[in-house]
MIZA-294081 format. One record per residue (C-alpha): residue number from 1; residue in one letter; x, y, z. Coordinates in steps of 0.1 Angstrom, whole numbers. Each point is the difference from the previous one (the first is absolute). Last residue first. Layout:
// MIZA-294081
+-----+------+-------+-------+-------+
: pos : code :    c1 :    c2 :    c3 :
+-----+------+-------+-------+-------+
: NUM :    a :     X :     Y :     Z :
...
+-----+------+-------+-------+-------+
This chain:
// MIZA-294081
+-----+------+-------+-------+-------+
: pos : code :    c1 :    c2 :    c3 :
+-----+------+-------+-------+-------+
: 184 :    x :  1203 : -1693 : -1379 :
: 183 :    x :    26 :     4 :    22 :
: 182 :    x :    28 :    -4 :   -26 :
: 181 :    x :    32 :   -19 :    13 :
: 180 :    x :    21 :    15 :    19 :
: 179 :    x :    30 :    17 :   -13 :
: 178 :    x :    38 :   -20 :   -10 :
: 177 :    x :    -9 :     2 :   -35 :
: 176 :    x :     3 :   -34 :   -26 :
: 175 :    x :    17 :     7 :   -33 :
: 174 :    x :    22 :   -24 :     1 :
: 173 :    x :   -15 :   -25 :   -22 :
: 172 :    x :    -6 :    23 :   -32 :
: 171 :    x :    38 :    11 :     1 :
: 170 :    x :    13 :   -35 :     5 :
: 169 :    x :   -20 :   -11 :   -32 :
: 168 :    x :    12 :    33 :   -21 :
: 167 :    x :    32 :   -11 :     9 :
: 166 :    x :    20 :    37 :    11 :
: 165 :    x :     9 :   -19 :    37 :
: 164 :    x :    12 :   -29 :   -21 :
: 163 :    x :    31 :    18 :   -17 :
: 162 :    x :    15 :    12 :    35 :
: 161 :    x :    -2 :   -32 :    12 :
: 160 :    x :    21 :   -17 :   -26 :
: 159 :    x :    21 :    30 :     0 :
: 158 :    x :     6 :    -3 :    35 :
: 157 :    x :     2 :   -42 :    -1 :
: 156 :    x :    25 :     6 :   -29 :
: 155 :    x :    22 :    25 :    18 :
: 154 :    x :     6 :   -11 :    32 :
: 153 :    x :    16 :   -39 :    -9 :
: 152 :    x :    14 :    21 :   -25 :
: 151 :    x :    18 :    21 :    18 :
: 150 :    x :    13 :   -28 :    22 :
: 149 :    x :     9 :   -19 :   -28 :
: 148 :    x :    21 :    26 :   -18 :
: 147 :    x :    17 :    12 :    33 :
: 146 :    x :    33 :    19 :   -12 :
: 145 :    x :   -13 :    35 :     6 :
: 144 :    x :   -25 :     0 :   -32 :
: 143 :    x :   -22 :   -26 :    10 :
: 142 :    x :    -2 :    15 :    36 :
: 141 :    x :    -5 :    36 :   -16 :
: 140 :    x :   -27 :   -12 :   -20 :
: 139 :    x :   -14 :   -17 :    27 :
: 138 :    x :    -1 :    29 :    28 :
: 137 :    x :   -21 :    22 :   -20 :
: 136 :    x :   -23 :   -27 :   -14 :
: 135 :    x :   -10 :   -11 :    34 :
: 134 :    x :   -14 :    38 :    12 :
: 133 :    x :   -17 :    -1 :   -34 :
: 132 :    x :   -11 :   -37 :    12 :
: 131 :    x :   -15 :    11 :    33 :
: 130 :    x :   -14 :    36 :   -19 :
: 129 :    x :   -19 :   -28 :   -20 :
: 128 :    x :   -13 :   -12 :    28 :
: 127 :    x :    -8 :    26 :    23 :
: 126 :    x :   -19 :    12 :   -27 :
: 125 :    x :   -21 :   -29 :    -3 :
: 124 :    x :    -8 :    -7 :    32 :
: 123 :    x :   -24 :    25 :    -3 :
: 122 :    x :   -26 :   -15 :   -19 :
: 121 :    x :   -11 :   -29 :    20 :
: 120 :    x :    -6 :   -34 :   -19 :
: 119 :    x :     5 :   -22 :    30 :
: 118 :    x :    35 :   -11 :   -14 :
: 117 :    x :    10 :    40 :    -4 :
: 116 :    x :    -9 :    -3 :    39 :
: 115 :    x :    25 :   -32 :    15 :
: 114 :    x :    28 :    16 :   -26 :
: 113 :    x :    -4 :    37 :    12 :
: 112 :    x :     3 :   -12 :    37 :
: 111 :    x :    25 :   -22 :    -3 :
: 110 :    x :    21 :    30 :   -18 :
: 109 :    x :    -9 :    22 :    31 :
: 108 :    x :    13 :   -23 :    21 :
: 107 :    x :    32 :    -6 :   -15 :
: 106 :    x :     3 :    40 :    -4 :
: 105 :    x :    -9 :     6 :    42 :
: 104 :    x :    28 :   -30 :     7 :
: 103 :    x :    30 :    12 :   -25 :
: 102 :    x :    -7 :    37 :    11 :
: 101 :    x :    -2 :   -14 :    40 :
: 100 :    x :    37 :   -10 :   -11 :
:  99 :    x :    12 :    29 :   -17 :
:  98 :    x :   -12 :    21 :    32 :
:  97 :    x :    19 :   -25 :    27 :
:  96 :    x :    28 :     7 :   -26 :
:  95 :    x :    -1 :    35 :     3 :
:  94 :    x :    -3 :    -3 :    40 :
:  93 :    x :    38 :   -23 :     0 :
:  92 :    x :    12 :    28 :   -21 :
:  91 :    x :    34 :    -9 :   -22 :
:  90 :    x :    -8 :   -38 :     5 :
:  89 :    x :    27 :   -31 :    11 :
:  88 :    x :   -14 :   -26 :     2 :
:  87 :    x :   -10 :   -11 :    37 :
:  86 :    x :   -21 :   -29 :    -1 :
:  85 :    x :   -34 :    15 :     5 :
:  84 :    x :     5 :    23 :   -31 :
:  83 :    x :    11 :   -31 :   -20 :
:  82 :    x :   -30 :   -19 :    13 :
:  81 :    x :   -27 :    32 :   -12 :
:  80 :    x :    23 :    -1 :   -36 :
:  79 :    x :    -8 :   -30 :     0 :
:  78 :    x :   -38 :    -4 :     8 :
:  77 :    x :    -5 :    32 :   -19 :
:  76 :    x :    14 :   -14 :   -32 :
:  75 :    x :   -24 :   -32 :     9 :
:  74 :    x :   -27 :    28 :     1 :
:  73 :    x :    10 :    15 :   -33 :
:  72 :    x :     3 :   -34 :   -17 :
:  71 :    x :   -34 :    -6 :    18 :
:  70 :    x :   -16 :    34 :   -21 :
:  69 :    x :    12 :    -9 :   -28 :
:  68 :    x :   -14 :   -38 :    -4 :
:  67 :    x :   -32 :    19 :    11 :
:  66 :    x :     1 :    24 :   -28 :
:  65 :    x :    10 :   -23 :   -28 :
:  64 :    x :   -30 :   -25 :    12 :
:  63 :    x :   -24 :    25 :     0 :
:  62 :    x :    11 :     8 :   -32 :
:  61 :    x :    -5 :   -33 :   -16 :
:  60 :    x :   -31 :    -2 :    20 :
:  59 :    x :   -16 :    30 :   -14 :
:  58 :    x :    14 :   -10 :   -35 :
:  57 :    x :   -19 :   -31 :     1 :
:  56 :    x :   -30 :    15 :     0 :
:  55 :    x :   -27 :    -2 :    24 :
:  54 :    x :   -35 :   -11 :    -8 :
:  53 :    x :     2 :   -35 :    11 :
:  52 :    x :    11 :    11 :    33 :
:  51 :    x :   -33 :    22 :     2 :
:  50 :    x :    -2 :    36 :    -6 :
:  49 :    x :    -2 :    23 :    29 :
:  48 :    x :    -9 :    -9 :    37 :
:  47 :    x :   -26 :    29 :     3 :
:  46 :    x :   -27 :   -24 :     7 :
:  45 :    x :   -27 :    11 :   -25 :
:  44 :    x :    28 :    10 :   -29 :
:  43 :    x :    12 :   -36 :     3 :
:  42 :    x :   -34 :   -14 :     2 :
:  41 :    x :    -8 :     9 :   -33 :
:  40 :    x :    25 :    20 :   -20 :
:  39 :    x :    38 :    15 :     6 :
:  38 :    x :    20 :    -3 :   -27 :
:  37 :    x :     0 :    38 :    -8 :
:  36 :    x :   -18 :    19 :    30 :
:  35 :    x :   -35 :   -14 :    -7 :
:  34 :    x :   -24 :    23 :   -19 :
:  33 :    x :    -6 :   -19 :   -31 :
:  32 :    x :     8 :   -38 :    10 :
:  31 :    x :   -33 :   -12 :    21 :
:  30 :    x :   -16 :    33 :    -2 :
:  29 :    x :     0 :    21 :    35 :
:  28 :    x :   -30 :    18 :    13 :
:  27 :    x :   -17 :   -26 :    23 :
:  26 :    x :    39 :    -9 :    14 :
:  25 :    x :     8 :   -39 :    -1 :
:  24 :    x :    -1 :   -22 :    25 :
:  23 :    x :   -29 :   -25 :   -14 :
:  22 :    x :    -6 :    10 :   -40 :
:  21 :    x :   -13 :    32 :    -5 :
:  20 :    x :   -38 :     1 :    -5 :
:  19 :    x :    -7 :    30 :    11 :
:  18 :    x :     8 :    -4 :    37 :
:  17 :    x :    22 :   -38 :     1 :
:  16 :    x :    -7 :   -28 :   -11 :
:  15 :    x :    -6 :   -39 :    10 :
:  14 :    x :   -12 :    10 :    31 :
:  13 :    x :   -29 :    28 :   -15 :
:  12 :    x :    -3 :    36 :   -10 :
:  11 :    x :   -15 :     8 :   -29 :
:  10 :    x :   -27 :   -27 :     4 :
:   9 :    x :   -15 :    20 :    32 :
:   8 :    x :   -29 :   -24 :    16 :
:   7 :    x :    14 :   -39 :   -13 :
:   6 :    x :    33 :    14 :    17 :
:   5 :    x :   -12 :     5 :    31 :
:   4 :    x :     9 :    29 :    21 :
:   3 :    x :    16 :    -5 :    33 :
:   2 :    x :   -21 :    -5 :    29 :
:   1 :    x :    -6 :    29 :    27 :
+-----+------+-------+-------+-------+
């Protein structure tokens, strides 16, 4: 059987989709009124979320926070994983095998939430923010135990981050769901 031909059926041809909708995009979804915020056009159609050009700076800012956290904690692995190795000296040699794979598992998990709050998912989010609470409560002490520049070097990027997840403009962007994308 031949596909239809567009001259026969108007409403549904190459250049759009059923309806009318422009090519890739859901029959029932107006251009800008139904999208997910910031999503529209072929961005809903694909499920890719918005475009670069539509992402905020704040999502990379933060990204970038999280992601430069999460190696310090896996170069804090790496050494306290070689000092482990070499012999130092440890109360419980199977409590620091555990502190270690904590390191490891929160690294990853902090990759994680930076590679998907930059795709515009949702989630990430809150693993985010409770990342630079987590922060917060070891900078302040740090700052105040003698360590000024450490503590700050832990403080502003955690504030920082913590003040761009509640933009209005970071907000819209990640609002992307983890489910499918619509069947019909």
């Amino acid at each position: 059987m031949d596909p239809p031909d567009p001259a026969e059926n108007p409403a549904e041809d190459s250049a759009h989709g059923p309806a009318g909708a422009p090519a890739g995009e859901p029959a029932g979804l107006e251009r800008g009124r139904d999208a997910p915020a910031g999503l529209t056009g072929d961005a809903v159609a694909d499920g890719t979320g918005a475009g670069a050009s539509a992402r905020p700076a704040g999502i990379l800012v933060i990204a970038i926070i999280v992601a430069l956290e999460a190696t310090a904690l896996l170069l804090a692995a790496a050494w306290y994983g070689s000092q482990l190795l070499t012999g130092a000296p440890v109360l419980s040699f199977w409590g620091a095998v555990f502190t270690l794979g904590l390191l490891l598992a929160f690294s990853a998990w902090l990759f994680a939430v930076a590679r998907f709050l930059v795709r515009g998912y949702r989630w990430p989010r809150a693993g985010a923010l409770v990342a630079q609470l987590f922060v917060l409560t070891i900078g302040f002490p740090t700052l105040t135990g003698g360590y000024p520049l450490v503590g700050l070097a832990m403080l502003v990027p955690a504030a920082t981050g913590i003040v761009l997840l509640f933009d209005k403009r970071v907000i819209a962007f990640a609002s992307r769901s983890g489910g499918a994308p619509p069947a019909l």
